[in-house]
C-alpha positions in Angstrom: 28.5 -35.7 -28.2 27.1 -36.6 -24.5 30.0 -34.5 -23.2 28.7 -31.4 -25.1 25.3 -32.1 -24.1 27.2 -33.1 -20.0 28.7 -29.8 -20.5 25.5 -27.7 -21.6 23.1 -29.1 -18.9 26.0 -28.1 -16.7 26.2 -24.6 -17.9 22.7 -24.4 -17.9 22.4 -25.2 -14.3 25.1 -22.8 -13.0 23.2 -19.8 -15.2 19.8 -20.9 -12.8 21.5 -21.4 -9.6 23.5 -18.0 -10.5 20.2 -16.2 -11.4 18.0 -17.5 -8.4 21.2 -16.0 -6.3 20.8 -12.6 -7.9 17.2 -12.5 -8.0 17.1 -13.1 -4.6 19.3 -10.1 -3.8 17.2 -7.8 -6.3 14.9 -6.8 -3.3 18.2 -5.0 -1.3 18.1 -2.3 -4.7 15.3 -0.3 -3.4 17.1 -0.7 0.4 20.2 0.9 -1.3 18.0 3.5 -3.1 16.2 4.9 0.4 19.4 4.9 1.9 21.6 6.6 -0.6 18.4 9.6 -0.3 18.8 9.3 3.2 22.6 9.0 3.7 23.9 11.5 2.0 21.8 14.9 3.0 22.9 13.8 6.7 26.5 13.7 6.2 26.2 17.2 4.1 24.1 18.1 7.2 27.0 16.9 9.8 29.4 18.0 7.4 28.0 21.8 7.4 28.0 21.6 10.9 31.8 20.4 11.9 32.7 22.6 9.1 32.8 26.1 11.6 34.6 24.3 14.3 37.0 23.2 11.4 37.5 27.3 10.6 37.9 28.5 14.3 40.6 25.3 14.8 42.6 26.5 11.9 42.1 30.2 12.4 43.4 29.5 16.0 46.8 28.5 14.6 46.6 24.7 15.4 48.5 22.4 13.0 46.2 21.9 10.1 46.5 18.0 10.4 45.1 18.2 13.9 42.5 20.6 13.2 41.4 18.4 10.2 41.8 15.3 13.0 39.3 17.3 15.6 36.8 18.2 12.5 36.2 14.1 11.9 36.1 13.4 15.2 33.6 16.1 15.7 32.1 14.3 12.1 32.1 11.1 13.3 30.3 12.2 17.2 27.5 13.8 15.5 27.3 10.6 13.4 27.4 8.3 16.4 25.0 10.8 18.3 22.4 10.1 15.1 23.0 6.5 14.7 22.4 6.0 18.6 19.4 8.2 18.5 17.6 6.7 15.6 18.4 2.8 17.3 16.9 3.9 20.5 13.8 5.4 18.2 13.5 2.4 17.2 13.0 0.4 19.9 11.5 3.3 22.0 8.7 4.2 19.2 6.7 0.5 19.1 6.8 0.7 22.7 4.9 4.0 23.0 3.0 2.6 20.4 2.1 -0.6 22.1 1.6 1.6 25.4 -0.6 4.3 24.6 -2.8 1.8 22.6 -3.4 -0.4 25.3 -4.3 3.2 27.4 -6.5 3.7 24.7 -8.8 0.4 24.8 -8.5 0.5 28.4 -9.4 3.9 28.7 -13.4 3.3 29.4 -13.2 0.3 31.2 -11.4 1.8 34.3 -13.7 3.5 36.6 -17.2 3.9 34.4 -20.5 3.2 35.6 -23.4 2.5 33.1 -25.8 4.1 35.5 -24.0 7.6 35.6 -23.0 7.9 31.7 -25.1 9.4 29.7 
């Protein structure tokens, strides 16, 4: 009997540490959501646009396989291009931010005087 009741505690105390695990991971669902909405109109974007040079390559008379190999890498450079972009957004946007705010509150402090303003 006490190693049925050993044996359910223990169960029951997996299930908790097993749920606490997944409930903390619930939050990445939305994350996964925004960027599957996001995600995939940009690759059918990048894909539209490689897609011509694809045409011209194979038109050309280039082996397929190397035309197909140029088209990815053309893929994958437009995809680097936007990942780089948006990272540099990133760090560049808080920075305007931060700058033209501080422009802002400074902006009547710098050369006003209280007899001349009306």
């Amino acid at each position: 009997m006490w190693a049925l009741i050993q044996s359910l505690v223990t169960k029951w105390a997996l299930f908790r540490v097993l749920l606490k695990t997944l409930g903390s991971l619930a939050w990445l669902i939305p994350v996964a959501f925004v960027l599957k909405f996001v995600g995939l109109p940009v690759l059918a974007v990048l894909a539209i646009l490689a897609l011509p040079v694809f045409i011209i390559l194979a038109l050309v008379g280039l082996p397929i396989m190397f035309a197909f190999v140029a088209g990815v890498l053309l893929l994958v450079g437009f995809f680097a291009l936007l990942s780089f972009g948006i990272a540099i957004l990133k760090i560049a946007i808080p920075i305007a931010i931060i700058y033209f705010l501080f422009k802002w509150w400074t902006n009547g402090k710098k050369g006003s005087d209280p007899a001349t303003d009306a």
